[in-house]
C-alpha positions as CSV (number, residue, x, y, z in Angstrom):
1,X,-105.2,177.9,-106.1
2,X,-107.8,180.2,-107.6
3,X,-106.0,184.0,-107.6
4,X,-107.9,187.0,-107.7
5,X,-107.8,189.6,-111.1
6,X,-106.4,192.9,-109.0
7,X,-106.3,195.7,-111.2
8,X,-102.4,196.7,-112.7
9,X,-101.4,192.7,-111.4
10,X,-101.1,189.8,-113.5
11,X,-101.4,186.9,-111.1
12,X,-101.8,183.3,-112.5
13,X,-104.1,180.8,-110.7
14,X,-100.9,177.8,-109.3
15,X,-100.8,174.4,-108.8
16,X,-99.3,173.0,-105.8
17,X,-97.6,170.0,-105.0
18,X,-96.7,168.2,-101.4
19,X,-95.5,164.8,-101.1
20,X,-94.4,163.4,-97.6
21,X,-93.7,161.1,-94.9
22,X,-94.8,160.6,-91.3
23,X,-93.7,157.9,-88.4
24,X,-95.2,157.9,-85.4
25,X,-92.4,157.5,-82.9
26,X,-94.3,156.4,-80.1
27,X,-97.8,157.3,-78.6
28,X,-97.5,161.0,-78.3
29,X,-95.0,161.6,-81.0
30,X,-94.2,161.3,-84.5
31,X,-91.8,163.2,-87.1
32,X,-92.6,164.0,-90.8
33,X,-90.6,164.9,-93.8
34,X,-92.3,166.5,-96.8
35,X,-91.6,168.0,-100.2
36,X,-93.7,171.3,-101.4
37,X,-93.5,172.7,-104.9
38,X,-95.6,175.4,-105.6
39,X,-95.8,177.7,-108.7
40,X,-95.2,181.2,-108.7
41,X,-98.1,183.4,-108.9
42,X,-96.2,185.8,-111.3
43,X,-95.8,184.9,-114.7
44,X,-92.0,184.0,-116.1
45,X,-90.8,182.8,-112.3
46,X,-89.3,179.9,-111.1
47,X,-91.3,177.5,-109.0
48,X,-90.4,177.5,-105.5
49,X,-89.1,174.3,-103.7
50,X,-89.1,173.6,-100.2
51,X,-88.0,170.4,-97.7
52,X,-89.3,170.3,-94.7
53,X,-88.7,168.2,-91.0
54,X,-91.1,168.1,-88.3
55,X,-92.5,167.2,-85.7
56,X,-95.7,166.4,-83.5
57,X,-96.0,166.2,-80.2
58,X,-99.3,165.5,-78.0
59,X,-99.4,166.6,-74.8
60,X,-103.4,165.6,-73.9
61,X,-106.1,164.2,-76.0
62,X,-106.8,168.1,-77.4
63,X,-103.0,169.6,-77.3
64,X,-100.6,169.1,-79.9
65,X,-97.4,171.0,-80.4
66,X,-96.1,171.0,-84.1
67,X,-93.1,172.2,-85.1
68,X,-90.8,172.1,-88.3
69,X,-87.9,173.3,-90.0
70,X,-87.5,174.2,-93.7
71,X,-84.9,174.4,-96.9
72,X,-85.6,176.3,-99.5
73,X,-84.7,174.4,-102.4
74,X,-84.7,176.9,-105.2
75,X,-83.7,180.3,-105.7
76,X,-87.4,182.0,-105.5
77,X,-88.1,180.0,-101.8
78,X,-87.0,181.2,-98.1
79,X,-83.4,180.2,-97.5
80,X,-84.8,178.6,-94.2
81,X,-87.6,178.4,-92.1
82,X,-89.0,177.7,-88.5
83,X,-92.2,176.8,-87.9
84,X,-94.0,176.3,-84.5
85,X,-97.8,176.2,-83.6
86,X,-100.2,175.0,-81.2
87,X,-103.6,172.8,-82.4
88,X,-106.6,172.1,-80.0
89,X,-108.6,169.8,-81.2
């Protein structure tokens, strides 16, 4: 990701990575797992490490329901996560 120069803050452009799985479980429904590494935008700090689970549910042609739960997997990352959204499309 490109980062902004604000004045008095030495950001650093990132890199990001994400590597995962999905299954669909049947029509309506499939669960993912994914990795996410991401660098720290401050200079001198660890990366931070996720894992995540999820899931996807349809409920019509335009409603899905996606949710996911989340590990932090080093010591600059959330401890743990929820995640839950709605996507009309």
């Amino acid at each position: 990701m490109l980062r902004g120069d604000p004045p008095g803050i030495d950001l650093r452009n990132t890199l990001r990575l994400s590597v995962g799985l999905q299954k669909r479980l049947s029509g309506s429904t499939s669960a993912n797992l994914f990795y996410d590494r991401r660098q720290s935008v401050v200079p001198g700090r660890r990366d931070l490490a996720d894992l995540s689970l999820g899931c996807d549910h349809s409920f019509a042609r335009k409603l899905t329901l996606r949710t996911a739960a989340y590990l932090g997997l080093s010591d600059t990352a959330e401890d743990y996560g929820f995640l839950a959204g709605i996507s009309l499309h």
